[in-house]
C-alpha distance (Angstrom), angle and dihedral (degrees) to the residues before:
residue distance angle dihedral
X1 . . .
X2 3.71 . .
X3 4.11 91.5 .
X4 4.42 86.2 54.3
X5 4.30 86.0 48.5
X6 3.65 87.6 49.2
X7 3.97 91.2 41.8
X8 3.64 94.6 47.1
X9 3.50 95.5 43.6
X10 3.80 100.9 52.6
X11 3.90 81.7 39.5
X12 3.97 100.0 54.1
X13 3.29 132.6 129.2
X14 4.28 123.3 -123.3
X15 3.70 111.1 -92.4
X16 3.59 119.5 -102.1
X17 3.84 110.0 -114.6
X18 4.05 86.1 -120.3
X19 4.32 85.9 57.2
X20 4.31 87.1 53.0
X21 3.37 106.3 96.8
X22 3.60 112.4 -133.4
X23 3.80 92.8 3.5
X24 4.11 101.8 174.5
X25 4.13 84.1 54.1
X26 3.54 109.2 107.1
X27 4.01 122.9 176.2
X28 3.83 139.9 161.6
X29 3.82 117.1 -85.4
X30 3.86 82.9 -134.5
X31 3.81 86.9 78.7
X32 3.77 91.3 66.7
X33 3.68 93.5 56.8
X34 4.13 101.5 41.3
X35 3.75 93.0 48.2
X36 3.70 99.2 37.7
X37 3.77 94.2 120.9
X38 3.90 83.6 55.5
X39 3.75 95.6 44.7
X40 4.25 88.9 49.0
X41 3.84 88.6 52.9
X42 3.47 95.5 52.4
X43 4.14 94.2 47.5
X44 4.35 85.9 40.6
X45 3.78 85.0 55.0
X46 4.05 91.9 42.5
X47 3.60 78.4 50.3
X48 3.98 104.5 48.1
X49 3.65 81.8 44.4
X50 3.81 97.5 68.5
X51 3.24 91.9 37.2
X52 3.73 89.6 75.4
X53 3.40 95.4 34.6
X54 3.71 116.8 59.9
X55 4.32 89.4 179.7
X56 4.10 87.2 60.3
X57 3.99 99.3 114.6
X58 3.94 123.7 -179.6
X59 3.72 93.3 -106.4
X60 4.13 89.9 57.8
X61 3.78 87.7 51.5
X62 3.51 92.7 46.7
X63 3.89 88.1 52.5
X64 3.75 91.7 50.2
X65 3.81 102.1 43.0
X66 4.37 85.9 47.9
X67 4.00 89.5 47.4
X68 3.59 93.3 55.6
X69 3.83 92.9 40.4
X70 3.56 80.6 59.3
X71 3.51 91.2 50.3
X72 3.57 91.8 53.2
X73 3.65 91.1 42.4
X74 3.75 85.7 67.5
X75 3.83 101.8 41.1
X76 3.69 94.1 60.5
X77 3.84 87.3 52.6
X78 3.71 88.5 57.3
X79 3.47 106.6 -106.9
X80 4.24 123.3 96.6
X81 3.81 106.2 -142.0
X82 3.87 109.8 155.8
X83 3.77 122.4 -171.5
X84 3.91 110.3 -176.7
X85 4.02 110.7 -159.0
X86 3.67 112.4 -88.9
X87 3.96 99.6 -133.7
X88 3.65 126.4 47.8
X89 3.13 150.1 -93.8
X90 3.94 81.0 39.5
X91 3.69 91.1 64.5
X92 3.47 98.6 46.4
X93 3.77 87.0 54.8
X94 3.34 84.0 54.6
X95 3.50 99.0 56.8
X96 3.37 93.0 47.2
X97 3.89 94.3 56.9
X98 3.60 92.7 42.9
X99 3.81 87.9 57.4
X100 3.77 97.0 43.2
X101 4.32 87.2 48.2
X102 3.91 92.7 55.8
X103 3.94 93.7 41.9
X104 3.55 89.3 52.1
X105 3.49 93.9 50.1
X106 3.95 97.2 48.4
X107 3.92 88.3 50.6
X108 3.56 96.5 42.9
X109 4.14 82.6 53.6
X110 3.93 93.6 44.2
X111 3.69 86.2 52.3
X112 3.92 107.5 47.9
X113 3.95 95.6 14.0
X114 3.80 103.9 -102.8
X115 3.96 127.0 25.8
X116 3.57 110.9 -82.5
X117 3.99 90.2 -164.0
X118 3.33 111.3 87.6
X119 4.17 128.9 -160.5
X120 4.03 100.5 -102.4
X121 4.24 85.3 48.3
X122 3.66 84.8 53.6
X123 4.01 92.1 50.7
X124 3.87 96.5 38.9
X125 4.15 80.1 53.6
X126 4.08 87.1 50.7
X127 3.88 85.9 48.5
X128 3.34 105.4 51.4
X129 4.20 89.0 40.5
X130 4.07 86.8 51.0
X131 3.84 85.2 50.3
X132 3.55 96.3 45.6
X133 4.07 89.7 47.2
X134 3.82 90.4 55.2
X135 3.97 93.2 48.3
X136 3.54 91.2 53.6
X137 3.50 104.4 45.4
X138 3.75 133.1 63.0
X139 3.69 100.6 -133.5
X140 3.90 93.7 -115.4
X141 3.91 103.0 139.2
X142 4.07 91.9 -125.2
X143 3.59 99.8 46.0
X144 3.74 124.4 133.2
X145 4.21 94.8 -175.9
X146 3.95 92.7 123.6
X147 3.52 94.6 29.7
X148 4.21 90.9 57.2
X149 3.65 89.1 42.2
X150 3.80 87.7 50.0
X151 3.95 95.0 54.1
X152 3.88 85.9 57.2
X153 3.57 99.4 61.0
X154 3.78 84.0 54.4
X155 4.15 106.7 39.2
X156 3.80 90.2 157.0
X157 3.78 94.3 72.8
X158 3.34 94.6 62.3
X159 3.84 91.0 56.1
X160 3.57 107.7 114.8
X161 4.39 103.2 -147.6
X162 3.59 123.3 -92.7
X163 4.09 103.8 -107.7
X164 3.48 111.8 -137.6
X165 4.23 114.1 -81.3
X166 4.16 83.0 -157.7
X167 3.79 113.8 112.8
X168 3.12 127.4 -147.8
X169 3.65 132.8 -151.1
């Protein structure tokens, strides 16, 4: 199975402009690098996130990471409109982001005195994630590509703990 990923992904054919998420977004590669720490919490919490949940498939995290683009989308144009997924996992995944965004935000303002990241960082980080998402996956509905590739960049979670090598009588 891992030898057809590999095949089909060295083998694949460019992305249709309709298949880009987001495609008349365009931002500075810059971004990337001066909110990296950002950009690795949101793909450790992707991450954690399937850990847990075994029925989390690329497509639902595609569908979560693209509804709270939107979400964004519409914050920086002054209006709050939220619209969770309707099925789940996505919208657990949701959640979860949603949670890890705002907790980032408060310590980032505890630390320096006010939150440096601002709303249309947050969505450019949701854009380039929703891109990334769709280049790594095949756009099967079951597919874990992203998600396997994912729990690589993060080996430690997988880590069962050590149990305790101390006897005792």
């Amino acid at each position: 199975m891992i030898a057809a990923h590999r095949y089909e992904h060295e083998h694949r054919k460019p992305l249709a402009e309709s298949d880009i998420p987001f495609p008349s977004v365009e931002f500075s590669s810059n971004l990337i690098y001066e909110r990296e720490p950002f950009l690795s919490g949101l793909a450790f919490t992707i991450s954690q996130f399937a850990a847990s949940h075994p029925d989390l498939t690329d497509e639902h995290t595609l569908t979560a990471i693209k509804t709270l683009g939107e979400t964004y989308r519409t914050l920086i144009s002054g209006i709050y409109y939220e619209k969770p997924p309707g099925t789940q996992p996505a919208a657990g995944l949701y959640s979860a982001l949603a949670s890890f965004i705002q907790d980032y935000k408060k310590k980032e303002s505890e630390r320096v005195g006010f939150s440096a990241l601002k709303d249309s960082e947050i969505f450019y980080s949701l854009v380039f994630l929703a891109r990334l998402i769709r280049n790594w996956t095949n756009g099967r509905p079951r597919a874990r590509i992203y998600l396997r590739f994912l729990r690589g960049q993060f080996p430690q979670q997988d880590q069962q703990p050590e149990t305790s090598r101390i006897i005792a009588p």
